[in-house]
N, C-alpha and C positions, 0 to 999 in steps of 0.2 A: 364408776362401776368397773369391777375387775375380770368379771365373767358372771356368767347368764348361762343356766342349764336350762335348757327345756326338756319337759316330760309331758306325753298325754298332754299335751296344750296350755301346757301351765308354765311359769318361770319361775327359775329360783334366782333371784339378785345376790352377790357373794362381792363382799367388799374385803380385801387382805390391808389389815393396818401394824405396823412398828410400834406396837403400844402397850402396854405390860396394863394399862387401864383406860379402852377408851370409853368415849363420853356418847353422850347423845349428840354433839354436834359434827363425830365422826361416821354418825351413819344419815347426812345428811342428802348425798348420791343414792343412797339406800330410798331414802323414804321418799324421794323426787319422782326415781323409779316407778316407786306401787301407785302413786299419785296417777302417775303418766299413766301406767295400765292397768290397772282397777283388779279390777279380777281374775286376770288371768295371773297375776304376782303373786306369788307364796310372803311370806314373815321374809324379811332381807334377814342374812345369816352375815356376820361383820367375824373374820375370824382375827384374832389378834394371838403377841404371845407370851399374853398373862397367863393365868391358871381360875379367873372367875369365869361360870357360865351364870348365863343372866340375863334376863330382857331387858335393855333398853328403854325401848316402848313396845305399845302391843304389836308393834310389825317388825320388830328386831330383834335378832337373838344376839347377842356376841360370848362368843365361843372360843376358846383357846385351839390354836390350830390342829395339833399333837391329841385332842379330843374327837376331834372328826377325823381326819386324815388316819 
């Protein structure tokens, strides 16, 4: 995990990857995460620096950085 915001009680899990396309086995910190804390976890956002936005799985976005930032 690369950082952890908290808001109003909640977390947002943010993994930064060197991958022009990652995979589902790069947000696996990600989904360890939401395991470990249920509900208070938001969707893990995996930002990388391709140009697809996309779900992964239903608890992962992966996002081109230059898109959020």
């Amino acid at each position: 995990m690369d950082f952890v915001i908290e808001t109003e009680g909640r977390l947002l899990p943010i993994e930064i990857k060197a991958s022009t396309r990652p995979g589902l086995s790069d947000a696996a910190r990600l989904r360890s995460f939401r395991a470990e804390y249920g509900d208070m976890a938001r969707p893990g956002l995996l930002l990388h620096t391709g140009t697809a936005l996309e779900w992964l799985a239903p608890d992962v976005l992966a996002a081109p950085w230059w898109r959020v930032l």
